[in-house]
Structures are given as C-alpha cells and as structure tokens.
N, C-alpha and C positions, 0 to 999 in steps of 0.2 A: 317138869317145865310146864308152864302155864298156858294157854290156848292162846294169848296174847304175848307172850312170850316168844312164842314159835313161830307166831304172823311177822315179829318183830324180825326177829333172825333171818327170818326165810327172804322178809321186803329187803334186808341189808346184804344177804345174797343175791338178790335179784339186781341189783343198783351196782354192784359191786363188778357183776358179769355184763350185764347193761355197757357200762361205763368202759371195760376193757375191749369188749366188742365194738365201739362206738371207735376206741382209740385206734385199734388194729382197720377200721374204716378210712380214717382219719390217715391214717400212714400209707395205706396202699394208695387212696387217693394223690397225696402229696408224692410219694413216692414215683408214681404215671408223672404227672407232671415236671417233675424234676427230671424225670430220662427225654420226654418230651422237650424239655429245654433244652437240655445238653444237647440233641437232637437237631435242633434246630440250626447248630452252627454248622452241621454236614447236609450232607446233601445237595454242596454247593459247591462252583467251581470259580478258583481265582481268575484273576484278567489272568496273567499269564498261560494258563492253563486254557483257556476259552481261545486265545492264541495260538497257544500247540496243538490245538484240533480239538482237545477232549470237550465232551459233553455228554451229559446224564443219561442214563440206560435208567435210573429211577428218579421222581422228582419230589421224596418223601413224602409225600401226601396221597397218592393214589398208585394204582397198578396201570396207568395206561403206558403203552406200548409191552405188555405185557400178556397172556394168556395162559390158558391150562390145555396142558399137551394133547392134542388129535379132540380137545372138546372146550372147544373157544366160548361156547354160548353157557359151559359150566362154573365158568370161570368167578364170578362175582358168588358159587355157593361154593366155593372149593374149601382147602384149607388153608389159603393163603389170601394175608390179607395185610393192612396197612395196619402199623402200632407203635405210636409215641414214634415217630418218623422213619422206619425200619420195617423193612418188608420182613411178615413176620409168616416161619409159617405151624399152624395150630393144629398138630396134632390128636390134640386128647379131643376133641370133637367129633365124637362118631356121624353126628348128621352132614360132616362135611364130604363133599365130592372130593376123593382122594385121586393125586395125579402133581405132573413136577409144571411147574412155570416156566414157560418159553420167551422168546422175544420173538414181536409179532417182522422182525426183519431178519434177514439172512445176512452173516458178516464172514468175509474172509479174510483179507489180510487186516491184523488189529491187534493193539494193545489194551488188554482190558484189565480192570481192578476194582476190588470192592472189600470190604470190612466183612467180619463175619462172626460167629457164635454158635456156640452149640449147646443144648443142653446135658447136664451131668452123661458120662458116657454114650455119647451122642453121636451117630454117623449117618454120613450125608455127603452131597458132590455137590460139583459144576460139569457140567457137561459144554463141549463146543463141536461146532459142526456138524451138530442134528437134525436129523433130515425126517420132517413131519409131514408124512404122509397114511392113508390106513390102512397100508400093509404093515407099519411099522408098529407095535403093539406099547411100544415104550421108548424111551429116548436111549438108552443103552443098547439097543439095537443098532444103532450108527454111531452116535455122537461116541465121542475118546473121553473120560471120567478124570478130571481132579480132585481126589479125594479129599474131603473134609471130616475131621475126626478129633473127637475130645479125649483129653490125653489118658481118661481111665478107662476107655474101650480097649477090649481084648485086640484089638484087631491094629492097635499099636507096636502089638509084639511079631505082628506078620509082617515081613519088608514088602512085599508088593502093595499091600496095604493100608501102609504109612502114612501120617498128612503129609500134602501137595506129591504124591507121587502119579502118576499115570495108572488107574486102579487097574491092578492085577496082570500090567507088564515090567515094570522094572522097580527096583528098589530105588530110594530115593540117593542124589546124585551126591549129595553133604547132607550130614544128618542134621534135622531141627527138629524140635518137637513144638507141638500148637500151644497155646496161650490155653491156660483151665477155664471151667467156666467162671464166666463174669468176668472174664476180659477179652479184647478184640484181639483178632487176627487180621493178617491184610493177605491177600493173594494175587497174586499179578500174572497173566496168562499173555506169551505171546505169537502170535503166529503171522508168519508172512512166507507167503509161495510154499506151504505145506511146512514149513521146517516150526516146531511150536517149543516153549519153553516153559516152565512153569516153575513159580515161585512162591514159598511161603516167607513173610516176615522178612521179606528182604534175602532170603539165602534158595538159590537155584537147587532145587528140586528133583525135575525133569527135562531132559531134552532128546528130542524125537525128530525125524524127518518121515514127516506119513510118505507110505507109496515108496520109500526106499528099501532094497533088499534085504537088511535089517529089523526094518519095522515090518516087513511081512515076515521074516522067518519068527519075529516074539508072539506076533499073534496066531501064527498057525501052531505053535506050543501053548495058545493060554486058552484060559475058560472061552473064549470069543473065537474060537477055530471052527464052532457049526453055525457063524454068526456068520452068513453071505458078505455084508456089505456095512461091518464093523470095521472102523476104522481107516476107510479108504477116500471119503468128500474131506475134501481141503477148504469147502466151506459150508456156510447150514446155518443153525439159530443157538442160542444161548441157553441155558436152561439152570436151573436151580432144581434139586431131589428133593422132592420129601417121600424122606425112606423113616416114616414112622417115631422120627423125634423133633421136639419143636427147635428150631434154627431163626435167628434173628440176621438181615442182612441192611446194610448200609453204603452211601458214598458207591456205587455201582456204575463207572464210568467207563468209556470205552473212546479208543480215541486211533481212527480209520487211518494203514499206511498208503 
C-alpha cells in the first residue's frame, strides 16, 4: 500500500469514528432532554390535590427544603443533586461528600409518596422519623427504613429485605416485587399517632404500630437491639440513602393529617 494510500484510509477512519462519536453526542444530548421533558409534567400537583392538603417535598428544579444529614453546609458538594427534574443521587463521583438527604422539617402524622428507581441491582431506602442530631452518626440510628431494592439484587431473596418492607423487621405483608430498571415505582408511606403503613405499587407492604408491645419485642430480636433509640420517635425528618448506588427520585409529595 502506497503512503497516500494509508493517509487515505487512515483520514476515512478518522471521519468514520468522528462522525459516530459526534452521533452517540447527539443522542445523549437529545436523549437528557427528552427525560427532562417527560419530567416536566411531574413534579406537580392537581387542584384537587392542592385541596386535600398535598404539596411538594421537591419542586424539580432545585434541592431547597432539602439537606445532607448532620452536614447542612455540605450539601451543594454532596452526591445528590437535581437531573432532567429528579432528584438524582450520583454515586460514581468520588469527589462527592457522601451522606443520605434530609428534610430541612420534622413531620409526624402524614401521608407521603414519591416515584422512584434504581440502578441495575441497586439498593437503597426512605427513612422516616430521624432524628438529626451529633450523637446520631447516621439516619438508621433512629429513623425505621423502607426498603428500596432493584429486583436483581441478592437481597430480594431475603424476606426481611424485600421492597417496601420495614428493613430487617418483618417480611412483607403481600408479596410484590419492584418494577426493573427503567421503570418507576411509586411508594406510599403512612403514619398517624405512631401506627405507619407502607406501600409499594399500590399493594400494603408493612404495617407497624411503633412503641407497641409487638414492635418492641421485633426489634429487640433484630440487628437494631444495640440501637438505644431505634425505632421509638413517632416523629423526625425524612430522608432518602444513598447507600453506594445511583437512585433517581420524583413527584415527592407529602400531605399533613
């Protein structure tokens, strides 16, 4: 082959990768955009619904009323952050301050819900009724865990485990299994005068009455038995894990009894 020949070939390789490089730009770009559209029709509540009390715990655009647990001022380097209108939270960045997202208010009795995702074998929670103070070292320290879990993690085959169960007190109360990655789930949490419920996808879950005889004999059997004051506030803040997988969250509403 000719020296001119090779230049040929080599520029028609270059153009050729150029050009596919240029597309796969082209696609993630449109790509952002398009979820960002779709996005845009959540995060928002009907008249009726602005009627029955509910309003936004997120306003798709930013994290305010929002923080990062026992370090408020870390919060804008965390790894949680706003993406295409979903509070997103970004794991594979090591320069981020790792730690779960709070709500900058304390709620007790309340019906709360929001959309969710996981990525490929992905696990993660909600916490409610965590109590943020600096003895407390993490939000599982107080707050009672709604397990969120992608349906090819190991930890589907453990019933205390399960999505929407009460993490690591009871098995779930009807079996469901989560939606795979790339589609939503919805979760529905409810609590009034300690007695709480939990729901995935529309089918009850869990149901607990904190501070009852019951619910202390499960937890002085479970992993949370050297845990002082696990499980016992009947109110506190909200919280979202990030337990080392990226999670997408949505439509985050809450609405006071």
């Amino acid at each position: 082959m000719t020296k001119s020949s090779l230049y040929i070939l080599v520029s028609f390789i270059f153009i050729i990768i150029s050009c596919k490089t240029e597309k796969k730009k082209e696609f993630q770009i449109n790509r952002s955009k398009e979820i960002a559209a779709k996005n845009k029709v959540h995060n928002q509540l009907l008249d009726i619904e602005k009627e029955q009390g509910w309003r936004l715990l997120f306003n798709g655009t930013s994290l305010e009323g929002w923080h990062l647990f026992n370090k408020p001022d870390s919060t804008k380097f965390s790894a949680w952050e706003v993406r295409d209108g979903m509070i997103f939270c970004n794991t594979t960045d090591e320069s981020k301050v790792f730690g779960d997202l709070v709500t900058d208010k304390v709620y007790e009795n309340y019906e709360l819900q929001f959309d969710w995702q996981m990525a490929l074998r992905g696990n993660g929670g909600a916490f409610i009724n965590v109590q943020e103070t600096p003895e407390y070292k993490a939000t599982y320290n107080t707050g009672v865990e709604y397990q969120i879990l992608e349906p090819e993690h190991m930890d589907t085959k453990t019933p205390l485990k399960r999505p929407g169960t009460i993490w690591g007190l009871a098995p779930q109360l009807n079996t469901v299994e989560a939606n795979p990655v790339g589609q939503w789930n919805t979760t529905r949490i409810i609590q009034q005068n300690g007695k709480i419920q939990f729901y995935l996808n529309g089918v009850l879950t869990a149901q607990e009455e904190i501070n009852s005889a019951v619910w202390k004999n499960k937890v002085a059997n479970s992993k949370f038995k050297d845990a002082p004051d696990f499980g016992k506030a009947t109110q506190g803040k909200i919280a979202f894990q990030n337990w080392y997988f990226e999670s997408w969250f949505r439509n985050v509403k809450i609405r006071e009894l």
